[in-house]
Backbone bond lengths (Angstrom), bond angles and torsions (degrees), N, CA, C in turn:
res aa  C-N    CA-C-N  psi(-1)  N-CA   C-N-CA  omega(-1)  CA-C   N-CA-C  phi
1 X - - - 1.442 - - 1.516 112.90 -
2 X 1.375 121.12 -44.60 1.621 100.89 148.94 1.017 151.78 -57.38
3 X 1.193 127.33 137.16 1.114 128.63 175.33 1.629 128.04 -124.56
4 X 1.176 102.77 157.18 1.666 100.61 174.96 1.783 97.16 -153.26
5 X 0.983 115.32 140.78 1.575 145.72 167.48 1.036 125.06 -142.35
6 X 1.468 106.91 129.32 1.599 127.62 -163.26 1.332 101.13 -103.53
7 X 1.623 146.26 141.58 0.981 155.42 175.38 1.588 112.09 -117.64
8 X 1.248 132.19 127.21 1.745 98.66 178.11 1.749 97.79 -151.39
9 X 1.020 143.16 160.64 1.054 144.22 96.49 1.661 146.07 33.67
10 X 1.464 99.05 -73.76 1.513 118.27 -162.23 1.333 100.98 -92.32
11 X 1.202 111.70 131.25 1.720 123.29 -171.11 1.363 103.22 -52.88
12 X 1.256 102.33 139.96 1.842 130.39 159.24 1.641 123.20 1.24
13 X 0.671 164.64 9.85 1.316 158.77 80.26 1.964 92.14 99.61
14 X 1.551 104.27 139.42 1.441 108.06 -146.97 2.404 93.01 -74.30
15 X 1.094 89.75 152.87 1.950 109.11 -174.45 1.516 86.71 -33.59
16 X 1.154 109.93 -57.51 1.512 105.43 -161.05 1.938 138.09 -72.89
17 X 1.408 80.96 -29.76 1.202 110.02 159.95 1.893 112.82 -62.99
18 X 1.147 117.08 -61.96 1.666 127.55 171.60 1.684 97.42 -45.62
19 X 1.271 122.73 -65.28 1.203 102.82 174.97 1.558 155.83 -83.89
20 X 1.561 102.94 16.02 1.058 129.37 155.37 1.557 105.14 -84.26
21 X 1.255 130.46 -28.34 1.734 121.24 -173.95 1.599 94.48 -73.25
22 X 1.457 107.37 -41.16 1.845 106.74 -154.90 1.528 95.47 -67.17
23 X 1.569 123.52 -41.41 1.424 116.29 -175.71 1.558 120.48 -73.68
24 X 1.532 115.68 -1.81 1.439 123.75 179.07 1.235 86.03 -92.27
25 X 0.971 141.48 -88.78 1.595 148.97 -173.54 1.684 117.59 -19.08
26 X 1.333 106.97 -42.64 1.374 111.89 -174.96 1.766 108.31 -89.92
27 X 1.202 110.86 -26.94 1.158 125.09 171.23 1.731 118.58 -57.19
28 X 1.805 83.33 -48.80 2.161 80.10 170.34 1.172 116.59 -99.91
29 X 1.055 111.92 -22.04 1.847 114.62 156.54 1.843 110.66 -25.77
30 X 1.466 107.33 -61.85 1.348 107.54 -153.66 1.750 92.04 -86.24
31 X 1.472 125.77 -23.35 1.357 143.83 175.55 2.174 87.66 -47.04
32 X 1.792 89.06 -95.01 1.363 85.66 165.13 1.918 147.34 -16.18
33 X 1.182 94.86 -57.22 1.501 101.36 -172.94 1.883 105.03 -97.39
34 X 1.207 112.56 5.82 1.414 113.45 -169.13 1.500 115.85 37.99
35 X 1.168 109.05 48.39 1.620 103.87 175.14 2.131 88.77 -121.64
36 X 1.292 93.31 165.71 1.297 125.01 171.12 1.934 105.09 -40.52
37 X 1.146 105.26 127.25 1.782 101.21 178.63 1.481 100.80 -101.47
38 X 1.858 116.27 29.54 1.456 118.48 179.09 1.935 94.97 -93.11
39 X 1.645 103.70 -34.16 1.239 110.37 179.14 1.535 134.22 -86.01
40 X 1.563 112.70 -9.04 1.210 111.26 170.76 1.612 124.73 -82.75
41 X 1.526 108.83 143.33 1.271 129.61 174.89 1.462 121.92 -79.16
42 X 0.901 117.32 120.30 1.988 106.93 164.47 1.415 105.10 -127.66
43 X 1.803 87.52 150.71 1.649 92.90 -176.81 1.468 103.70 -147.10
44 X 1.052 109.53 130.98 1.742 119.69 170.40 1.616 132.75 -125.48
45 X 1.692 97.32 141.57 1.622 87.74 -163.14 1.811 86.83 -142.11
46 X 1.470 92.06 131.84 1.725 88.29 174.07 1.560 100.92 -130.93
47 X 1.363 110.35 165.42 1.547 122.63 172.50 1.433 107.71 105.96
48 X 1.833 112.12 -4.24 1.664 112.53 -165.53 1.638 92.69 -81.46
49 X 1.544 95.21 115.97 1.621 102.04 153.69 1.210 135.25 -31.12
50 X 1.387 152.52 105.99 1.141 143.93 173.31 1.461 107.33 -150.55
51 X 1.730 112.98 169.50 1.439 120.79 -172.25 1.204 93.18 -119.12
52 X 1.416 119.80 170.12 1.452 138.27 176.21 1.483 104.40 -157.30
53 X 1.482 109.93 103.02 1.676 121.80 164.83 1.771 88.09 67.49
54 X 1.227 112.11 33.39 1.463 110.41 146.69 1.735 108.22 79.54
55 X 1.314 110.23 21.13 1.439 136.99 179.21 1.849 118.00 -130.11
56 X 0.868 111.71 155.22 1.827 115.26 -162.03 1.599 95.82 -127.04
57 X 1.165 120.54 25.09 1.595 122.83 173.29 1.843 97.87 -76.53
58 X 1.173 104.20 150.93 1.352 113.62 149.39 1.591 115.03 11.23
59 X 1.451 136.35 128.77 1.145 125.24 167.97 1.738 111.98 -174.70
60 X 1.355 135.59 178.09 1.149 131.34 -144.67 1.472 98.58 -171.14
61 X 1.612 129.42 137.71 1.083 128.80 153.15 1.598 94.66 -122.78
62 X 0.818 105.98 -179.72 1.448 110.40 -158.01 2.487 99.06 -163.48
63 X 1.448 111.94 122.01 1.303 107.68 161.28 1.464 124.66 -106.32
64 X 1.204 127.78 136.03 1.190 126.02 -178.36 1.419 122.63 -119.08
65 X 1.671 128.87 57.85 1.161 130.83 -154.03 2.146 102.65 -92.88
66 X 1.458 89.97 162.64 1.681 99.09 177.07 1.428 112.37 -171.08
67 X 1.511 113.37 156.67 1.631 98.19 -172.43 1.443 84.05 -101.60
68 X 1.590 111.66 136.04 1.148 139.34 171.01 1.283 117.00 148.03
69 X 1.817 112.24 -142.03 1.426 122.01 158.58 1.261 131.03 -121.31
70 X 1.138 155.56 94.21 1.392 139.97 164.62 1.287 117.16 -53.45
71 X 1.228 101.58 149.60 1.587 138.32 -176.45 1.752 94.60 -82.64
72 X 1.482 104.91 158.41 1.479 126.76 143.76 1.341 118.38 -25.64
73 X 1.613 82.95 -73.61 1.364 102.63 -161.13 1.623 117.81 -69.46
74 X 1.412 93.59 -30.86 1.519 111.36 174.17 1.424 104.73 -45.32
75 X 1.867 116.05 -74.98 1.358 102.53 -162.54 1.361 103.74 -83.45
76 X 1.171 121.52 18.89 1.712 100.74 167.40 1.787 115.13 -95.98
77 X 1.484 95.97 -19.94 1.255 91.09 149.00 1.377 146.09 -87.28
78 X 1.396 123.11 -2.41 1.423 157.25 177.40 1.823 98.15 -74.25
79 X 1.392 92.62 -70.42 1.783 100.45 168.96 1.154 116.39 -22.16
80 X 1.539 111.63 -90.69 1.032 133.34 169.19 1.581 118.60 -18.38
81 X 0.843 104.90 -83.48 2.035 115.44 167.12 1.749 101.06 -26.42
82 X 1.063 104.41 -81.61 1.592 111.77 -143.73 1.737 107.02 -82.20
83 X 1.970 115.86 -16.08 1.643 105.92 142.28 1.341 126.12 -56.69
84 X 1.486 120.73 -31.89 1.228 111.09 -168.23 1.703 91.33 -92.69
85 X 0.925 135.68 -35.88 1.845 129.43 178.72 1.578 108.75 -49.53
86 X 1.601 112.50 -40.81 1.065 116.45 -154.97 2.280 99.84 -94.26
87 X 1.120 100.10 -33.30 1.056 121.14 172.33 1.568 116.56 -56.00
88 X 1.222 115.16 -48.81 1.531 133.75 166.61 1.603 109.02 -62.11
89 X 0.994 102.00 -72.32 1.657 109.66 -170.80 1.655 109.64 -61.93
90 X 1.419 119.04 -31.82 1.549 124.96 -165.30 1.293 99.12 -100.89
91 X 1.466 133.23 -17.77 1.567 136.34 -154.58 1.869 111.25 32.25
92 X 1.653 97.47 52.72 1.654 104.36 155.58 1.058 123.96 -120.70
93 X 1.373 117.85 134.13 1.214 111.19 -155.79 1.597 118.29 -68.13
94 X 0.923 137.48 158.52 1.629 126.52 -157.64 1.656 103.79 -86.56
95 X 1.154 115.97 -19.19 1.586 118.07 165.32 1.668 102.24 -76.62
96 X 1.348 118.16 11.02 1.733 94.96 173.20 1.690 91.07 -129.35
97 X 1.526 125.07 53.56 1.312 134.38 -164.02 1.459 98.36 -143.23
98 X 1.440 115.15 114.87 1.371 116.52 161.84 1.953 97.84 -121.20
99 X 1.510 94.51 131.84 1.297 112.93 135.32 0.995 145.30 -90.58
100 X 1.483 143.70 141.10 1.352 159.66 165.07 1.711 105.72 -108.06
101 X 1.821 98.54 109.35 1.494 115.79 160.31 1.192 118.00 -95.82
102 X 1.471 120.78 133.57 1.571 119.89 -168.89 1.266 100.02 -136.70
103 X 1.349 122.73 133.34 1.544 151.24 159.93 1.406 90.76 -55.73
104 X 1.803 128.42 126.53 1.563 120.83 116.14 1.241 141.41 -84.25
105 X 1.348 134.17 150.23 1.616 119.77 140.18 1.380 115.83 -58.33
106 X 1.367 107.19 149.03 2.044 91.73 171.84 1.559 95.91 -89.91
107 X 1.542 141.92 1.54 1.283 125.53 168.56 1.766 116.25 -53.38
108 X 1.849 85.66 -37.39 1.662 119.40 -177.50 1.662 130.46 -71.71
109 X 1.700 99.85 -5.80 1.642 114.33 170.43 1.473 114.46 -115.66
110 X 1.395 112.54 108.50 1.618 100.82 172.99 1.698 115.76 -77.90
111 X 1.357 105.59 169.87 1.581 120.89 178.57 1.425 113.33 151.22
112 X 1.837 88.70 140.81 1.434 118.83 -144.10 1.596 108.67 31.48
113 X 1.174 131.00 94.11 1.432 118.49 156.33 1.448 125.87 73.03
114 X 1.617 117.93 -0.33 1.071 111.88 -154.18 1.532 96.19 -157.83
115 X 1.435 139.43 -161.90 1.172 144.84 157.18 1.777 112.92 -117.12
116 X 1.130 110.31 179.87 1.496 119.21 154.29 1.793 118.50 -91.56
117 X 1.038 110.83 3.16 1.602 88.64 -168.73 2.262 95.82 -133.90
């Protein structure tokens, strides 16, 4: 039921490399959200055009969805973590990194056949 998807910019980055980011990511994802890391999703997409503050350097959106609620404190510690993960591994600078944290219903997440809520 978590999820996180990376959006970025900066060209393609070698198979192996991508899947060492998706298993760090999903790894603190479920660290983070204390849910099961049997249920988290990761997804990555590079080469998508985008601007940041009206410049085409390097850049990253990033989703961070889950059924429940996050805390403050939660995604400011979530932030924190996964600019500098993503920052390291992507070489963007973490000021050209937006996240989006999103509340689900589990009526509002499907899987296998069914929902969570």
């Amino acid at each position: 039921m978590p999820l996180i998807k990376v959006q970025t910019s900066v060209a393609q980055p070698a198979e192996q490399e991508v899947q060492a980011l998706l298993k760090q990511l999903s790894s603190r994802l479920a660290k983070h959200t204390g849910k099961p890391e049997s249920y988290v999703m990761t997804a990555f997409e590079a080469n998508v055009p985008m601007t940041f503050g009206g410049s085409s350097d390097p850049a990253c959106y990033v989703e961070v969805k889950s059924i429940g609620s996050f805390t403050p404190t939660q995604t400011k510690t979530m932030s924190a973590d996964f600019c500098q993960q993503l920052s390291q591994a992507l070489d963007v600078p973490a000021n050209r990194i937006y996240i989006e944290f999103a509340d689900a219903k589990g009526a509002m997440w499907g899987w296998n056949g069914s929902t969570f809520g």
